[in-house]
C-alpha positions as CSV (number, residue, x, y, z in Angstrom):
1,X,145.7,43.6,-16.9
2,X,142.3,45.4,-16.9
3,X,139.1,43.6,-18.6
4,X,138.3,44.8,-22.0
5,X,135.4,47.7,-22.0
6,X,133.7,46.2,-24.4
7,X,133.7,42.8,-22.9
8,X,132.4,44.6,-19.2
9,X,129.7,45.8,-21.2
10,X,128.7,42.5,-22.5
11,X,128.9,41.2,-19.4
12,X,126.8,43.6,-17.5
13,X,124.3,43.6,-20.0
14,X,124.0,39.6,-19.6
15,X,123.1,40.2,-15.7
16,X,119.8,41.7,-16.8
17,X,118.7,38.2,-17.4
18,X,116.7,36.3,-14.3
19,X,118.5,34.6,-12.4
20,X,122.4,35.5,-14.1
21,X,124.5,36.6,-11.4
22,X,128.3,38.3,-12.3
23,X,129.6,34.9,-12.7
24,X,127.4,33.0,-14.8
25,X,127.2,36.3,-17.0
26,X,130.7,35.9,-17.7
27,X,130.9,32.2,-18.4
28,X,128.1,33.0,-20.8
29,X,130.1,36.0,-22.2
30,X,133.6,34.1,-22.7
31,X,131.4,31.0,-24.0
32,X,129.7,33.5,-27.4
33,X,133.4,35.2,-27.6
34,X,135.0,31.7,-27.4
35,X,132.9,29.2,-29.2
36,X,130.0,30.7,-30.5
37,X,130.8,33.8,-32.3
38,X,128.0,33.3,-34.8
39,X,125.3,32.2,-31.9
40,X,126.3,35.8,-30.5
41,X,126.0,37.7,-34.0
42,X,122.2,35.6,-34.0
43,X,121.6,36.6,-30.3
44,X,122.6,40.3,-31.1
45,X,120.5,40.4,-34.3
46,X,117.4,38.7,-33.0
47,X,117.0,40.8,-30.2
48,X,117.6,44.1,-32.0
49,X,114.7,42.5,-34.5
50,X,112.4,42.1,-31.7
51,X,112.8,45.2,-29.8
52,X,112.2,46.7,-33.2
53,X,109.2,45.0,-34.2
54,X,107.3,44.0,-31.2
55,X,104.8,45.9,-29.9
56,X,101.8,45.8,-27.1
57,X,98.8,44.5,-28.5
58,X,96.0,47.1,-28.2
59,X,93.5,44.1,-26.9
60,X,95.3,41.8,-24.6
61,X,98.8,44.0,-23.9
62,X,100.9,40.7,-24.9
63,X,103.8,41.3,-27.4
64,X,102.4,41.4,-30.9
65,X,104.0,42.3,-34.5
66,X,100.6,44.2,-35.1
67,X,98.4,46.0,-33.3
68,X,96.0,43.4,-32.7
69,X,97.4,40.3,-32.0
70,X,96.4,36.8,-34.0
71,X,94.9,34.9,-30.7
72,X,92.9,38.2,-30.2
73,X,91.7,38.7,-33.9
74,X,90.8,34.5,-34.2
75,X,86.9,34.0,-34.7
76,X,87.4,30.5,-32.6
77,X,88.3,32.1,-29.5
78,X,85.0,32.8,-27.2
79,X,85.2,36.7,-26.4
80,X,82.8,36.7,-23.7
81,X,85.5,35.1,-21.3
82,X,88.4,37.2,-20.4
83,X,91.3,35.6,-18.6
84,X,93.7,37.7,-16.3
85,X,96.8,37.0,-15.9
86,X,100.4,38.6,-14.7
87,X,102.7,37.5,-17.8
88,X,102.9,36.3,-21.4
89,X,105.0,32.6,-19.6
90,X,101.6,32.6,-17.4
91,X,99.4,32.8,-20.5
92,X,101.4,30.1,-22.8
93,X,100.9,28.0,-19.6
94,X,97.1,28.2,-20.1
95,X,97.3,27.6,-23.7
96,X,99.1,24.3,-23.0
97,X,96.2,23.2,-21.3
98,X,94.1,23.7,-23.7
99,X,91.5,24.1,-21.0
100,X,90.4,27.6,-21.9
101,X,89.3,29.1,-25.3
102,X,88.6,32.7,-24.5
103,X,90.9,35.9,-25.3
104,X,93.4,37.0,-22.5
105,X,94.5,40.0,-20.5
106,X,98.4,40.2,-19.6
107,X,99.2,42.6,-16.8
108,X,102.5,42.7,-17.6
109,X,103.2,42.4,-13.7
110,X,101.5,42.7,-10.5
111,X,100.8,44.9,-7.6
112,X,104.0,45.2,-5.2
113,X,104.8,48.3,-2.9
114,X,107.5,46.2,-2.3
115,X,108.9,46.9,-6.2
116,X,106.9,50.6,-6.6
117,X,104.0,48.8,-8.6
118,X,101.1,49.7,-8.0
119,X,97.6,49.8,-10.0
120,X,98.8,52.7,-11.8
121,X,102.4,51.0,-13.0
122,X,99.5,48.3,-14.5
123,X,97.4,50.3,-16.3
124,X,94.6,48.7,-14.5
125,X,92.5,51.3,-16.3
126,X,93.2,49.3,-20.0
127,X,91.9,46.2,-18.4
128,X,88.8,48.1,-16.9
129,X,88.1,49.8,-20.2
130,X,88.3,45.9,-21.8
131,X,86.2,44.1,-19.4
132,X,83.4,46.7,-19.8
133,X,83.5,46.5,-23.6
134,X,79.9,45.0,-23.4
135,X,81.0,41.8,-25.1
136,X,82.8,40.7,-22.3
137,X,80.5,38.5,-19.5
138,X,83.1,36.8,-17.3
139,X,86.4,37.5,-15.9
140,X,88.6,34.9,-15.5
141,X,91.5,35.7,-12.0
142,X,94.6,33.9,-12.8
143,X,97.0,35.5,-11.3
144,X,100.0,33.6,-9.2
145,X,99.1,32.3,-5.5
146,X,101.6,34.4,-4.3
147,X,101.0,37.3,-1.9
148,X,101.7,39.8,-4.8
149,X,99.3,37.7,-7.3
150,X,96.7,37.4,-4.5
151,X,96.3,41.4,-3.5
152,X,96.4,41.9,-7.3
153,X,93.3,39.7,-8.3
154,X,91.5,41.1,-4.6
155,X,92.0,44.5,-6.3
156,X,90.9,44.1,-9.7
157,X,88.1,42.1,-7.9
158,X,87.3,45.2,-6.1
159,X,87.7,46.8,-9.3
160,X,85.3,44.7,-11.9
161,X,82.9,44.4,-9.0
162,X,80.6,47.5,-9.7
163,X,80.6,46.8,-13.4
164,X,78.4,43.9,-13.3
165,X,80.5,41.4,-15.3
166,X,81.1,38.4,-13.5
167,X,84.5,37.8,-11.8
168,X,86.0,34.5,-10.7
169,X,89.4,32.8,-9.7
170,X,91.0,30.0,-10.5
171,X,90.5,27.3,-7.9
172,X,93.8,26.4,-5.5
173,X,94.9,23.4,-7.4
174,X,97.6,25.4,-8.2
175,X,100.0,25.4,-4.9
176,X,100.1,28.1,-2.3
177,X,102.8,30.4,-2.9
178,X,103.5,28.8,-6.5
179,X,103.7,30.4,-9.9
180,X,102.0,29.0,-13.0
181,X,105.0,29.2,-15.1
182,X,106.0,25.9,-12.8
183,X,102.8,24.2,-12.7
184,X,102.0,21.3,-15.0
185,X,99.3,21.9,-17.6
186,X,97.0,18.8,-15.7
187,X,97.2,20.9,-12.1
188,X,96.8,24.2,-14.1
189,X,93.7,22.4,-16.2
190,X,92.0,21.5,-13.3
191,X,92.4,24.6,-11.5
192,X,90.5,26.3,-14.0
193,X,88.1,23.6,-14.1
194,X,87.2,24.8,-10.6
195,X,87.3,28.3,-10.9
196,X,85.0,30.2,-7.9
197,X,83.6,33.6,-7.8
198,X,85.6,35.8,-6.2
199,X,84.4,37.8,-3.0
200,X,85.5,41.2,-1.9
């Protein structure tokens, strides 16, 4: 007896998730049919909201509902300091160490051949165009410690470089090869506490 269509479709869709394989996508599938059909009518509706309303904010490219986001329009945040970094998981990490209290840059990703993303996949230009706005004095690097996040802040160092505005890096606090979404907000704290200028 063949699988239902419709249920191969839910399934597949699932497996877009991180880190859901075939089977766990089916467990989770059978588990909204089985026990939670009104979770899955929520799941269904709240994404379809989202995709709907959410945009890129014109300032710091993190998902808005307007086209300046609320962090980025606040008078309490200091606009001189811009922070770098590769997602929006990597910038609510820096929030939770309430450590930093300038505006933010998400690149949305991060340079990898590897995945055909390059400089031009991340719209480096928008973050040269942002850094140079003449309010802007100091870039903050906090990107992951992984090769990927590494060659990515070397190039926008290379980048920023020529413009004058000051460009620095978090300090290694954070471990080699991790990723800030894992790091505890006292590491992360420090590691921007240490922040060194970066050298090309």
């Amino acid at each position: 007896m063949s699988t239902p269509t419709s249920l191969e479709a839910l399934i597949e869709a699932l497996r877009c998730l991180p880190g859901v394989g075939p089977k766990s996508a089916q467990r989770m599938a059978y588990h909204l049919l089985q026990h939670d059909r009104s979770g899955a009518a929520r799941l269904g509706e709240a994404v379809g909201r989202a995709l709907q309303a959410l945009q890129h904010c014109q300032r710091c490219n993190n998902f808005a509902e307007s086209e300046i986001c609320e962090r980025c329009a606040s008078p309490r945040r200091d606009p001189t300091v811009l922070c770098v970094v590769e997602s929006p998981v990597d910038m609510n990490m820096m929030e939770q160490t309430h450590a930093f209290q300038g505006l933010y840059y998400v690149l949305m990703g991060r340079i990898s051949p590897l995945d055909g993303c390059g400089p031009r996949e991340l719209g480096l230009e928008r973050l040269l165009a942002r850094a140079q706005d003449g309010v802007v004095k100091e870039v903050v690097l906090a990107t992951n410690f992984t090769n990927e996040g590494e060659a990515t802040a070397h190039y926008i160092t290379a980048l920023l470089k020529p413009s004058g505005v000051s460009v620095t890096r978090i300090a290694r606090g954070v471990p080699v090869g991790g990723e800030l979404e894992y790091v505890d907000s006292g590491t992360l704290a420090q590691a921007l506490r240490e922040r060194r200028v970066c050298q090309t």
